[in-house]
py3Dmol code that shows the C-alpha trace and the ligand (Angstrom):
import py3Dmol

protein = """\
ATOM      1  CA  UNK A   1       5.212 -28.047  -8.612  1.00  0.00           C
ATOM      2  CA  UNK A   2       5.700 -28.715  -4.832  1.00  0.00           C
ATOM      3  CA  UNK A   3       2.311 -28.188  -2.791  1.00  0.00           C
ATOM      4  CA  UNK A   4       2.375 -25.601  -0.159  1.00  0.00           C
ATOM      5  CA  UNK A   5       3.442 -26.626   2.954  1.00  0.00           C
ATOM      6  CA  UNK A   6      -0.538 -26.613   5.525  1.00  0.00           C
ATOM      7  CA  UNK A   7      -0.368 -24.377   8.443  1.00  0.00           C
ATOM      8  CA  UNK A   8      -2.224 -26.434  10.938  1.00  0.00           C
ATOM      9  CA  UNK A   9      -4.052 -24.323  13.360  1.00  0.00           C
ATOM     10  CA  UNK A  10      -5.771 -26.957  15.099  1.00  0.00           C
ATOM     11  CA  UNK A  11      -2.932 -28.580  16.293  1.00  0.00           C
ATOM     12  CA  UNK A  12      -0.981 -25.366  16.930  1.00  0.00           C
ATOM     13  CA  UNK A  13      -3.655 -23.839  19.031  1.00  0.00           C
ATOM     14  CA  UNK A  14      -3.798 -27.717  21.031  1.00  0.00           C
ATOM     15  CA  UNK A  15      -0.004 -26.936  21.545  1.00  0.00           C
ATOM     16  CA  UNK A  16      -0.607 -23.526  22.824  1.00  0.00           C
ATOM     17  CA  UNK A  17      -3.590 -24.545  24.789  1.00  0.00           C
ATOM     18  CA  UNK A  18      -1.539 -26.685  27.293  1.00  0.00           C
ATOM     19  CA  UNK A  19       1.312 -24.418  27.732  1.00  0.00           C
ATOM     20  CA  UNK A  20      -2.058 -21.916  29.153  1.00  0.00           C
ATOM     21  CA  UNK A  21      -3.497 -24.772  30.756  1.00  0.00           C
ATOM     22  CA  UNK A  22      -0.081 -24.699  33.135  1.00  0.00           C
ATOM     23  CA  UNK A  23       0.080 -20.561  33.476  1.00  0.00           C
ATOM     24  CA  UNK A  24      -3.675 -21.379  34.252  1.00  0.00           C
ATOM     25  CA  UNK A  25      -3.358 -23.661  37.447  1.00  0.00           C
ATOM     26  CA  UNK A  26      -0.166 -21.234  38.419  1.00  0.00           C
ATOM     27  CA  UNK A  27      -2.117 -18.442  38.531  1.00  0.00           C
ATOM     28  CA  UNK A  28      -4.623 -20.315  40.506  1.00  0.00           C
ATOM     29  CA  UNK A  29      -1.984 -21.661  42.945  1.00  0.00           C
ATOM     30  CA  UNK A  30      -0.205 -18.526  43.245  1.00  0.00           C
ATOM     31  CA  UNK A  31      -3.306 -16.432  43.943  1.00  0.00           C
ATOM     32  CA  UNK A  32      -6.023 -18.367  44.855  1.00  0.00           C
ATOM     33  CA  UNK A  33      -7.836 -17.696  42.282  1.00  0.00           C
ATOM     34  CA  UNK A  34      -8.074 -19.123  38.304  1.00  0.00           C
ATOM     35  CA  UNK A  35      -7.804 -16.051  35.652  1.00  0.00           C
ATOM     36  CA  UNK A  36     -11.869 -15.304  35.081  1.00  0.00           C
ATOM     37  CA  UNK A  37     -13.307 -13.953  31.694  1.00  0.00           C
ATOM     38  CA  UNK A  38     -16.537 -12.642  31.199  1.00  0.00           C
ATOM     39  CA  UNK A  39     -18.561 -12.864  27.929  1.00  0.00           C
ATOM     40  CA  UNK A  40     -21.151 -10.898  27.208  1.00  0.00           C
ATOM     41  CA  UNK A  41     -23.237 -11.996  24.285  1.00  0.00           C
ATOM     42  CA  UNK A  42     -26.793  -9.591  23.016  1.00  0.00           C
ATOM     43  CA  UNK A  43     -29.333 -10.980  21.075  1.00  0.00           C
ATOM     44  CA  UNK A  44     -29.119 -14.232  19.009  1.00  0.00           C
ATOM     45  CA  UNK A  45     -27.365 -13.950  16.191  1.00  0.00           C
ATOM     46  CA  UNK A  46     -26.577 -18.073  15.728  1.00  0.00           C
ATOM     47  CA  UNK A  47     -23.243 -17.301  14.668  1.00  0.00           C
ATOM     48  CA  UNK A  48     -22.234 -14.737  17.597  1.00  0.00           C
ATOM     49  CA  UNK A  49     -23.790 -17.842  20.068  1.00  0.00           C
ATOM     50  CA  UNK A  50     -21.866 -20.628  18.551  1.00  0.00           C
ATOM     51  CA  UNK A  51     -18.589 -18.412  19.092  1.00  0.00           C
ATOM     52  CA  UNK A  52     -19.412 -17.710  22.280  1.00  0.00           C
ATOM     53  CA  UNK A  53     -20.362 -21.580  22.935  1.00  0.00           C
ATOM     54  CA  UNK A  54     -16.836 -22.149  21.874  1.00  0.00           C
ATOM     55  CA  UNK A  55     -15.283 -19.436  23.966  1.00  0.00           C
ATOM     56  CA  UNK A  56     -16.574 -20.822  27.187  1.00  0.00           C
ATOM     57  CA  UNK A  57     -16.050 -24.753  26.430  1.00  0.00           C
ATOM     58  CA  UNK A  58     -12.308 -23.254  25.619  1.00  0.00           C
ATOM     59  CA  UNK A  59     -12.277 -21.490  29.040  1.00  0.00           C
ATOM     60  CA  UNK A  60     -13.088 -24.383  30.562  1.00  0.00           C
ATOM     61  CA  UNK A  61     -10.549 -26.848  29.150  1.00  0.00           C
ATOM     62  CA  UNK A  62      -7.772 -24.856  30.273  1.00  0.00           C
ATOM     63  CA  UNK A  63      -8.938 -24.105  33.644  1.00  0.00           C
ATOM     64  CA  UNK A  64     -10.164 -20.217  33.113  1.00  0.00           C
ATOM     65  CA  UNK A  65     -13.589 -19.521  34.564  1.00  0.00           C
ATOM     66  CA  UNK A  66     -15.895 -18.093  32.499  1.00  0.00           C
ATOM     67  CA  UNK A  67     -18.421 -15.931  33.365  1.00  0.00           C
ATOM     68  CA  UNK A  68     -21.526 -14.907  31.116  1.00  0.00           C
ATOM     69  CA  UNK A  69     -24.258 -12.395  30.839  1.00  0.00           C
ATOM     70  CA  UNK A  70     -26.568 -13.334  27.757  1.00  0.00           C
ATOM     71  CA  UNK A  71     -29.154 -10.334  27.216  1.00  0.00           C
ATOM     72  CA  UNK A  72     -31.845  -9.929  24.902  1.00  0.00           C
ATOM     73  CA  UNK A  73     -31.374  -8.170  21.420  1.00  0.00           C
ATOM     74  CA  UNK A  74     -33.442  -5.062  22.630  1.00  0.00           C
ATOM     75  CA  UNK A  75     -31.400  -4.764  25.674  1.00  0.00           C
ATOM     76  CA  UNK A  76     -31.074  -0.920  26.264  1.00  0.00           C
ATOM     77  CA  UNK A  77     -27.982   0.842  25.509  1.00  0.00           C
ATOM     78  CA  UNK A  78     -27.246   1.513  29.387  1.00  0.00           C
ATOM     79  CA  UNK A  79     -28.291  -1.495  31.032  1.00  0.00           C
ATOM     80  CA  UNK A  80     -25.519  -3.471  28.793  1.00  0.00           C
ATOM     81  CA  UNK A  81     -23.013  -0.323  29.777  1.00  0.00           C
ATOM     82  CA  UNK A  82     -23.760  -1.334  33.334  1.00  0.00           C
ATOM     83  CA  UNK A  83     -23.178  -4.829  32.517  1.00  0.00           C
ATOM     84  CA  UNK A  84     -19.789  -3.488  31.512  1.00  0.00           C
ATOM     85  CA  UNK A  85     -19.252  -1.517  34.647  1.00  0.00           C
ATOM     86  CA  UNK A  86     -20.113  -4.370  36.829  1.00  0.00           C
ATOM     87  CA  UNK A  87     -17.349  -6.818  35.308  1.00  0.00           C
ATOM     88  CA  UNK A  88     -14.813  -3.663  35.369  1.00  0.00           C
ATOM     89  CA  UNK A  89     -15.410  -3.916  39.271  1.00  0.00           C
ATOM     90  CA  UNK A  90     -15.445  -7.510  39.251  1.00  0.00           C
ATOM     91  CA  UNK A  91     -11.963  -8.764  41.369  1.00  0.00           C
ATOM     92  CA  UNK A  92     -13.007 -12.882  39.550  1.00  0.00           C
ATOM     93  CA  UNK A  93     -12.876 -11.099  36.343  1.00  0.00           C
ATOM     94  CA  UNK A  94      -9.556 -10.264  34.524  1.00  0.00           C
ATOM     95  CA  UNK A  95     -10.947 -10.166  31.147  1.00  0.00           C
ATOM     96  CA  UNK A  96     -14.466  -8.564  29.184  1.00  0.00           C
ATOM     97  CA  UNK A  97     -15.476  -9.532  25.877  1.00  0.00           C
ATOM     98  CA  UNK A  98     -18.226  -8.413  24.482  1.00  0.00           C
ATOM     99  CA  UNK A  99     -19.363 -10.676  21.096  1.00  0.00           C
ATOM    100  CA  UNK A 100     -19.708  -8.193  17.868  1.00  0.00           C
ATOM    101  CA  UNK A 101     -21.365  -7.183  16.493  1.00  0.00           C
ATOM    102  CA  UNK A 102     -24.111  -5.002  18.364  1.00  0.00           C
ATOM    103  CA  UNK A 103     -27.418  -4.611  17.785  1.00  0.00           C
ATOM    104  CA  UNK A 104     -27.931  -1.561  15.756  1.00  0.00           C
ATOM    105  CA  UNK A 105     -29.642   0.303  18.247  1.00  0.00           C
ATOM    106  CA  UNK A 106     -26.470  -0.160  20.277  1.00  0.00           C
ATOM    107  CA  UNK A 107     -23.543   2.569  19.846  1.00  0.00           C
ATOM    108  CA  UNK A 108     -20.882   0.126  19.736  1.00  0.00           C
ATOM    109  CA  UNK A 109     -18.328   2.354  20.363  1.00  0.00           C
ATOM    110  CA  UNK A 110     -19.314   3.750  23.456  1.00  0.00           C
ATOM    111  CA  UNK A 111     -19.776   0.328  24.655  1.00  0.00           C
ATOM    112  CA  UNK A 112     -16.132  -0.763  23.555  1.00  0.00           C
ATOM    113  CA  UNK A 113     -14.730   2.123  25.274  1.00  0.00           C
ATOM    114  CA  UNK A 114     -16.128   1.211  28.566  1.00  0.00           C
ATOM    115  CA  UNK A 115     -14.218  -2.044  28.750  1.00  0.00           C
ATOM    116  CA  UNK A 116     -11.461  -1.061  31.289  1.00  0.00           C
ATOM    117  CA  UNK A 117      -8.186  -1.157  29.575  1.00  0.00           C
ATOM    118  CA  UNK A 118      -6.785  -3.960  32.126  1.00  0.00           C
ATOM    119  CA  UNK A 119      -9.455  -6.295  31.130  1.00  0.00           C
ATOM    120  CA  UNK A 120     -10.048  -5.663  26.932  1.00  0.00           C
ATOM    121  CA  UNK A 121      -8.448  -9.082  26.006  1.00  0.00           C
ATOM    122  CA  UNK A 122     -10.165  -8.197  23.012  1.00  0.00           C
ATOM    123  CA  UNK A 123      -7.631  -5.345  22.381  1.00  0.00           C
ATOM    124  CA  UNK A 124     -10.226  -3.113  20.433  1.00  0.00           C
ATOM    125  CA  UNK A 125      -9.790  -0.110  22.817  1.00  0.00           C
ATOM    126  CA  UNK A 126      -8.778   2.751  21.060  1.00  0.00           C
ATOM    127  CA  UNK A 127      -6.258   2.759  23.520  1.00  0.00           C
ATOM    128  CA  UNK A 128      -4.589  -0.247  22.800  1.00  0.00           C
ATOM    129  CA  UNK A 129      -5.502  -0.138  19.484  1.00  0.00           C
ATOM    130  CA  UNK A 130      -3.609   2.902  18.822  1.00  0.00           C
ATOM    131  CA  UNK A 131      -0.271   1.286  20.829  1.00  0.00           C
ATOM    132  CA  UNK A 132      -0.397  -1.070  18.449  1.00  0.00           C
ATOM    133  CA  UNK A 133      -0.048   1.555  16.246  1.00  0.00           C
ATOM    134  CA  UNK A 134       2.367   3.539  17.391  1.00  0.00           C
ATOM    135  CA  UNK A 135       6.547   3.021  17.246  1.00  0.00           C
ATOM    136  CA  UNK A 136       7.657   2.441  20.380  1.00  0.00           C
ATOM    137  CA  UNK A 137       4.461   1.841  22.395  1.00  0.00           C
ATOM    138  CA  UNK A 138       2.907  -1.355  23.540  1.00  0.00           C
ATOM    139  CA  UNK A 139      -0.964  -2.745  23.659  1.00  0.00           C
ATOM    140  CA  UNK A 140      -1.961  -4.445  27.134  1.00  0.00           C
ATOM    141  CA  UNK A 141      -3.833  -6.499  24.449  1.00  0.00           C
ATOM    142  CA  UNK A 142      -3.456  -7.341  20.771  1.00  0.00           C
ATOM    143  CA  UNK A 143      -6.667  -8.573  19.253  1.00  0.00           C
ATOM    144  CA  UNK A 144      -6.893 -12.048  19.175  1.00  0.00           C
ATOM    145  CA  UNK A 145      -7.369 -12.703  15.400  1.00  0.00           C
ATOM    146  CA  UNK A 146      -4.750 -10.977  14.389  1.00  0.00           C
ATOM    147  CA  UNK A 147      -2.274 -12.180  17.073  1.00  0.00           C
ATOM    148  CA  UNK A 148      -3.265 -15.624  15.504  1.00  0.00           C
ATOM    149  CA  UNK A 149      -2.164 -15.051  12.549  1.00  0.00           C
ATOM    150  CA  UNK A 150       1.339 -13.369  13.682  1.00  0.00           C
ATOM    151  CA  UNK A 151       1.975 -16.309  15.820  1.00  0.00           C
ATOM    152  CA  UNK A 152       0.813 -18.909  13.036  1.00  0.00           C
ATOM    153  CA  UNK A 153       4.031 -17.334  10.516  1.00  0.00           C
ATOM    154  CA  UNK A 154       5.817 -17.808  13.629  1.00  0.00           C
ATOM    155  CA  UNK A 155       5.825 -21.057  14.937  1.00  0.00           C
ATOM    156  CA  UNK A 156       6.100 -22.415  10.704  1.00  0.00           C
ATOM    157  CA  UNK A 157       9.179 -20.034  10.632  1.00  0.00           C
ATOM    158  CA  UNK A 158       7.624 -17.732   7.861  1.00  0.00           C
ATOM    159  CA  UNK A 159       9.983 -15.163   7.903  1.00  0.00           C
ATOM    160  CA  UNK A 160       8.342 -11.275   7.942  1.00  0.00           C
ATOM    161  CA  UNK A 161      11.333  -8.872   8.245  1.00  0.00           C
ATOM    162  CA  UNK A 162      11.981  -6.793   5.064  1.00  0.00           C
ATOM    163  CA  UNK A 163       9.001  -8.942   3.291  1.00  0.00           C
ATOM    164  CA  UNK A 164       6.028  -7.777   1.449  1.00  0.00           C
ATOM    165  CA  UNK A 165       3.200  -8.111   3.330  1.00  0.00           C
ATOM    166  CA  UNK A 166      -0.503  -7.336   1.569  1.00  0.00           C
ATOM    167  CA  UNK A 167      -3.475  -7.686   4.152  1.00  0.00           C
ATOM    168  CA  UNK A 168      -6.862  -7.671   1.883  1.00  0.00           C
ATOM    169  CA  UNK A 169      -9.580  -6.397   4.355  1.00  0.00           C
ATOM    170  CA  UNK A 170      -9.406  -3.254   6.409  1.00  0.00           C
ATOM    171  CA  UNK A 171     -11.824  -3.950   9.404  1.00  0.00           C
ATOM    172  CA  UNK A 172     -10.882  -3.099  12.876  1.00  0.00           C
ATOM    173  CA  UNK A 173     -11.493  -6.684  14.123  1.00  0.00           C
ATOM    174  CA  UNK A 174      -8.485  -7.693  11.444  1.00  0.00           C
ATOM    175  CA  UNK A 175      -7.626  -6.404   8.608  1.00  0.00           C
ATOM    176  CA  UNK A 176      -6.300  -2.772  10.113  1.00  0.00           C
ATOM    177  CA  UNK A 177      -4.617  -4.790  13.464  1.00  0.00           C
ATOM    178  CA  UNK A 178      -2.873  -7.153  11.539  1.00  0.00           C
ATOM    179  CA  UNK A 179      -1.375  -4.840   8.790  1.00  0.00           C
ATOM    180  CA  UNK A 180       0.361  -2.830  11.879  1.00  0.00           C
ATOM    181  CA  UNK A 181       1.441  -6.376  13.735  1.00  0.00           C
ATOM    182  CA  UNK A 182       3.170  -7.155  10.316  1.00  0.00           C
ATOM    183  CA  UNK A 183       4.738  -3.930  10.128  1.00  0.00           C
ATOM    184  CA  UNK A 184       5.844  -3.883  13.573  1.00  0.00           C
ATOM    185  CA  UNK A 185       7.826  -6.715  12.233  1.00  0.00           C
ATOM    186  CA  UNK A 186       9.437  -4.769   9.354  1.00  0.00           C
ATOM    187  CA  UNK A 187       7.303  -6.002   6.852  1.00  0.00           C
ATOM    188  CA  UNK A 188       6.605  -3.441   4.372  1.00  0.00           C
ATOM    189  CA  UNK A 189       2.753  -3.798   4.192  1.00  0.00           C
ATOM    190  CA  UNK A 190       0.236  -2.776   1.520  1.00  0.00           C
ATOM    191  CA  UNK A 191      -3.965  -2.757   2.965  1.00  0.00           C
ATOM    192  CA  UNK A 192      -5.704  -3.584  -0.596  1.00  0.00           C
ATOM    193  CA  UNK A 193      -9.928  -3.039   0.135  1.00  0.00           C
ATOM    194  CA  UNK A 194     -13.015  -2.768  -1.990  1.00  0.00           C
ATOM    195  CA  UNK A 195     -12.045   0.629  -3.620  1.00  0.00           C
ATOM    196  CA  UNK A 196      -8.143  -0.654  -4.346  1.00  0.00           C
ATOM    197  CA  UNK A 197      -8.040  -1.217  -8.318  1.00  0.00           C
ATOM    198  CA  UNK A 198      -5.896  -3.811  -9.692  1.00  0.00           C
ATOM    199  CA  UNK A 199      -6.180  -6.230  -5.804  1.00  0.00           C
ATOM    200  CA  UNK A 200      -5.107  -9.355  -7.753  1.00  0.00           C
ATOM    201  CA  UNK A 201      -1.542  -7.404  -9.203  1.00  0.00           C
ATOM    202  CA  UNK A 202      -0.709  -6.057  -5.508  1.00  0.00           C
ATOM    203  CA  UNK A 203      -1.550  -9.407  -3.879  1.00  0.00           C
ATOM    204  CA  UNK A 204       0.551 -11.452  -6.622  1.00  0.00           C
ATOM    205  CA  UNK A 205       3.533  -9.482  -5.271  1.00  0.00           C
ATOM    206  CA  UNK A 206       3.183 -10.443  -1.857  1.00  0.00           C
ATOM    207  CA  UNK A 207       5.328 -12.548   0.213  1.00  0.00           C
ATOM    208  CA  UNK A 208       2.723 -12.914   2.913  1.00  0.00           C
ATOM    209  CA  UNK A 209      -0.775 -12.600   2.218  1.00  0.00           C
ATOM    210  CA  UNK A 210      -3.882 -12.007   4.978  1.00  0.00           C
ATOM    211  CA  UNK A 211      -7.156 -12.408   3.278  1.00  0.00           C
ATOM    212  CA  UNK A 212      -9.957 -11.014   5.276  1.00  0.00           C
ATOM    213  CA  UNK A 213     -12.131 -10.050   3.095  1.00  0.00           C
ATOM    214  CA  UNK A 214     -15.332 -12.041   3.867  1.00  0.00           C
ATOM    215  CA  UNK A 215     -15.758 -13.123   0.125  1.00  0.00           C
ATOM    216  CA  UNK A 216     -15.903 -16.821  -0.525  1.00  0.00           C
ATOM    217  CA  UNK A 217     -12.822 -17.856  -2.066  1.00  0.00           C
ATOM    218  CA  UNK A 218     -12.222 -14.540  -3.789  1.00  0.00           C
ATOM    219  CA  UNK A 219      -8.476 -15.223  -3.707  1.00  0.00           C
ATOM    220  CA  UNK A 220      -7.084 -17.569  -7.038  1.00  0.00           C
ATOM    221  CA  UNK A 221      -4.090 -19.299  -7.965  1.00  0.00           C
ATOM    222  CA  UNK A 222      -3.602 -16.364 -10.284  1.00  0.00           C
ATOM    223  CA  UNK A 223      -3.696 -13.688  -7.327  1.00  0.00           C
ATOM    224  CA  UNK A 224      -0.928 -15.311  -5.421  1.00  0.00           C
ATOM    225  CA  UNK A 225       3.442 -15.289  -5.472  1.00  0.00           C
ATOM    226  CA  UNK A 226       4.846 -18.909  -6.164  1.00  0.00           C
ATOM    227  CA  UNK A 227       6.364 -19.876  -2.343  1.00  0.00           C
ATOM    228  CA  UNK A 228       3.787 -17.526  -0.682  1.00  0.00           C
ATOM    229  CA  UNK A 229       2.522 -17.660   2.831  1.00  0.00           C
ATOM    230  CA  UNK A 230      -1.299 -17.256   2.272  1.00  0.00           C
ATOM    231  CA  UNK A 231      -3.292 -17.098   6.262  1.00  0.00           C
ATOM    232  CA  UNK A 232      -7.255 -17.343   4.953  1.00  0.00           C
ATOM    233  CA  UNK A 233      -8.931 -15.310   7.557  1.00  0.00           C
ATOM    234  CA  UNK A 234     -12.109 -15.698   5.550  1.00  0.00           C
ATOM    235  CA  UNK A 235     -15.365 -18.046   7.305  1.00  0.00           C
ATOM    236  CA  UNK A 236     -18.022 -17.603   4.782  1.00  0.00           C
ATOM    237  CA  UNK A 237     -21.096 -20.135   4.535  1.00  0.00           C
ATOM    238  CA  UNK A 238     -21.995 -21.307   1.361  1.00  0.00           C
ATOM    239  CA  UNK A 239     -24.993 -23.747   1.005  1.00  0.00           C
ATOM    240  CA  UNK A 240     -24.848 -27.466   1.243  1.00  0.00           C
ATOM    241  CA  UNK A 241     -27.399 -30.113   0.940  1.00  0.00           C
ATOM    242  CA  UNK A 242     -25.056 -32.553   2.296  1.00  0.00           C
ATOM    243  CA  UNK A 243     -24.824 -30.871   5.996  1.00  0.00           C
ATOM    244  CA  UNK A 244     -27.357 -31.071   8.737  1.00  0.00           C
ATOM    245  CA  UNK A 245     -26.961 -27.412   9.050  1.00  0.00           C
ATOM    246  CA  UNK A 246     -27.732 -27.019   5.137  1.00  0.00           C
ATOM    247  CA  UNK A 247     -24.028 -24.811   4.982  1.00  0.00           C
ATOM    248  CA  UNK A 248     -20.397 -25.537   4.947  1.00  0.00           C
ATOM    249  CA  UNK A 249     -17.809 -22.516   5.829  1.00  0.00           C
ATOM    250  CA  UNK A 250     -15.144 -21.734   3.361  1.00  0.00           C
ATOM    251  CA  UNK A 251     -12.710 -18.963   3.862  1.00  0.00           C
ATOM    252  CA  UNK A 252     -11.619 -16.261   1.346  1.00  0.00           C
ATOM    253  CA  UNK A 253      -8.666 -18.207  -0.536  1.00  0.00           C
ATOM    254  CA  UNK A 254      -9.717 -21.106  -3.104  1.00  0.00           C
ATOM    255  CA  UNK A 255      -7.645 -23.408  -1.104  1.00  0.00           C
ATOM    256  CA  UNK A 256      -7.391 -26.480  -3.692  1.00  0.00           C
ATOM    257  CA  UNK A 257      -5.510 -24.492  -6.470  1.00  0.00           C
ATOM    258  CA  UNK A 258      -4.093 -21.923  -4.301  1.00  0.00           C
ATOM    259  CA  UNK A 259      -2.266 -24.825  -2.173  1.00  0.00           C
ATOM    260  CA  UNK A 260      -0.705 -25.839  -5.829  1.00  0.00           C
ATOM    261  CA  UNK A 261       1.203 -22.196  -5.709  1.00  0.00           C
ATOM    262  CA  UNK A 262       1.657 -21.074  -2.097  1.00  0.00           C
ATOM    263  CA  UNK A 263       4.505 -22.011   0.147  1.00  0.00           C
ATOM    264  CA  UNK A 264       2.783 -22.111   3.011  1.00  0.00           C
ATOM    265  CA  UNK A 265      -1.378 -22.109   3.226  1.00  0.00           C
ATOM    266  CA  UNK A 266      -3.907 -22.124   6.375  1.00  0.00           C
ATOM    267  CA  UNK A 267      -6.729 -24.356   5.979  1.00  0.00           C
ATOM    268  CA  UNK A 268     -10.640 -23.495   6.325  1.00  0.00           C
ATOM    269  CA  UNK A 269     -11.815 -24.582   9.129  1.00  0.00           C
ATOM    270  CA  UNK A 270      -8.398 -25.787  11.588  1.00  0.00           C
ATOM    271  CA  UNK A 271      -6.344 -22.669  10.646  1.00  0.00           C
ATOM    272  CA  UNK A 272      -7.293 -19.359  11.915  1.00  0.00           C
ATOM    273  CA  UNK A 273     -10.498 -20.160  13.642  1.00  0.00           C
ATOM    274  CA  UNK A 274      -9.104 -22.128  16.439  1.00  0.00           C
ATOM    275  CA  UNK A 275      -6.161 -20.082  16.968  1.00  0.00           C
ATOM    276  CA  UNK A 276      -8.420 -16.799  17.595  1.00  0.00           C
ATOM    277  CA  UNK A 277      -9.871 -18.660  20.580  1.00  0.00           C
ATOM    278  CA  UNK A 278      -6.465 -19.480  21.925  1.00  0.00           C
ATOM    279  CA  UNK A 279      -5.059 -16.205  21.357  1.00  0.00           C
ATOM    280  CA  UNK A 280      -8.134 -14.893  23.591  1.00  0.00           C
ATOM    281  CA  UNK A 281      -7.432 -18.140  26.094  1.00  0.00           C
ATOM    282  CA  UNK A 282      -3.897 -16.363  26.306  1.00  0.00           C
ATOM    283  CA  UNK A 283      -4.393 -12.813  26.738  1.00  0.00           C
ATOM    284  CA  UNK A 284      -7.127 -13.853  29.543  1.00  0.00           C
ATOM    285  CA  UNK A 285      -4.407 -15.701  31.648  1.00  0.00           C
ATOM    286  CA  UNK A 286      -1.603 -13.100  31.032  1.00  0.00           C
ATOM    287  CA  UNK A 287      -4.104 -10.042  31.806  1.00  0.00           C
ATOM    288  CA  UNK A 288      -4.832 -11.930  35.215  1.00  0.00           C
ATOM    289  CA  UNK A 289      -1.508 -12.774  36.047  1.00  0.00           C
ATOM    290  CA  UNK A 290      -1.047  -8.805  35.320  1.00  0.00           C
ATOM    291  CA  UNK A 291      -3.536  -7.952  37.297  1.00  0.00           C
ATOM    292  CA  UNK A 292      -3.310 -10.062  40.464  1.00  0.00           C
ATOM    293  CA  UNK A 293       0.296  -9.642  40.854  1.00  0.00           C
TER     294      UNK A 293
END
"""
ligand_1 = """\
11
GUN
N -16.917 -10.950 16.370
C -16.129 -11.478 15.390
N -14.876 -11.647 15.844
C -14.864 -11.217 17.118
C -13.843 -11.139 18.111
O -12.684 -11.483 17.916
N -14.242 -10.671 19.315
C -15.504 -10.258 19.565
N -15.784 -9.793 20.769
N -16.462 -10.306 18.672
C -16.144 -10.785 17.454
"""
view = py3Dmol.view(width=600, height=400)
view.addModel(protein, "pdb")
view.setStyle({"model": 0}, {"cartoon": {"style": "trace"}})
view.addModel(ligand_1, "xyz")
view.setStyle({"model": 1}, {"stick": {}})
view.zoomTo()
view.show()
């Protein structure tokens, strides 16, 4: 058997990175100012800080300012909504992102749906959101994550139209964005979650597979089509003595046997993870291009 082809998201997003790197400086030429993004990070979940580390070092690179508000996890429900408010009426700012999850004391969704709709490079306004959804209708923003993955078949030439898609996960962040991107292609997509019996039959039919699942390596050789394009949205830590941080992250797709069967296969870390960042990189730049023109 021929080993699946790796989808290299490292090097992808690098490519990516300095074609935003140019829009970047434009937009700063053009209008005097570079696109801004604002992160907003609560608490300190080590995770939800690293991302955000990663966001702003990204920023930075490519010649976006970033701007930051880092409040405590018992931060009140309306002084973070005035945060919000504050970067809506921001002119530097183009783009709000507010790391997820919340606190639980926090009503996320009233938070979310503060975010003005010029400025949710996130894309998780139920605004945009529901575009995406929609025939005929486009988002401002399409959540990074899933836009990753879209433009990951992409630029390997995957093809989507008339394919079966199966997307395991059904969270807002991914699973239910990137099961309408795929059918906005003309994929003909199936959503398999925890209460779907028989997942490994309906995923061993699929053409294109998205796990995000969050279960470490749930998805065997067995559970995938010969030739398949498997994108492992999965980044689930799973101890190791052999790291300073005592954990290593693997994704949702037991890569080593899985690259045996697949066509094509993303990698854990280097495939998705990086390309989320750029996707955000890019809808930052385009929103303030959008805006300032
Ligand atoms: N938490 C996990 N993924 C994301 C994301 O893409 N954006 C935000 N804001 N929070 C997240």
């Amino acid at each position: 058997a021929t080993e699946a082809q790796i989808i290299d998201g490292k090097l992808t997003s690098e490519l990516i990175r300095k074609e935003i790197a140019l829009e970047a400086a434009a937009v700063k030429s053009k209008y005097g100012k570079a696109p801004g993004l604002a992160v907003v990070l609560v608490g300190s979940r080590g995770d939800s800080a690293t991302y955000v580390r990663s966001k702003k070092k990204a920023c930075a690179d490519v010649g976006i300012e970033s701007f930051g508000r880092e409040l405590p996890e018992d931060v009140s429900e309306e002084e973070l909504l005035k945060v919000v408010q504050d970067y809506n009426a921001d002119d530097d700012v183009h783009g709000i992102l507010v790391q997820l999850p919340l606190p639980k004391h926090i009503n996320e969704q009233r938070i979310l749906d503060a975010i003005s709709l010029d400025k949710d490079v996130d894309g998780f306004h139920p605004f945009n959101i529901g575009s995406l959804a929609m025939r005929g209708r486009q988002p401002l923003y399409t959540s990074c994550t899933p836009k990753g993955c879209l433009e990951l078949l992409r630029r390997y030439n995957v093809p989507i139209s008339g394919k079966r898609a199966v997307v395991l996960g059904r969270s807002n962040i991914v699973g239910m964005p990137v099961a309408h991107l795929l059918q906005a292609e003309d994929a003909t997509v199936t959503v398999v979650h925890s209460k779907t019996k028989d997942a490994q039959a309906l995923c061993a039919e699929a053409d294109i597979l998205i796990a995000a699942i969050g279960k470490a390596e749930m998805v065997k050789a067995d559970w995938v089509k010969p030739g398949a394009a498997v994108i492992d949205v999965g980044t689930n830590p799973v101890p190791d003595d052999s790291k300073k941080s005592g954990y290593r992250l693997v994704g949702d797709v037991a890569f080593r046997e899985v690259k045996e069967k697949a066509g094509f296969i993303t990698p854990v870390p280097g495939g998705v993870g990086p390309m989320t960042i750029t996707m955000l990189l890019q809808n930052c730049t385009e929103g303030a291009q959008r805006i300032l023109e």
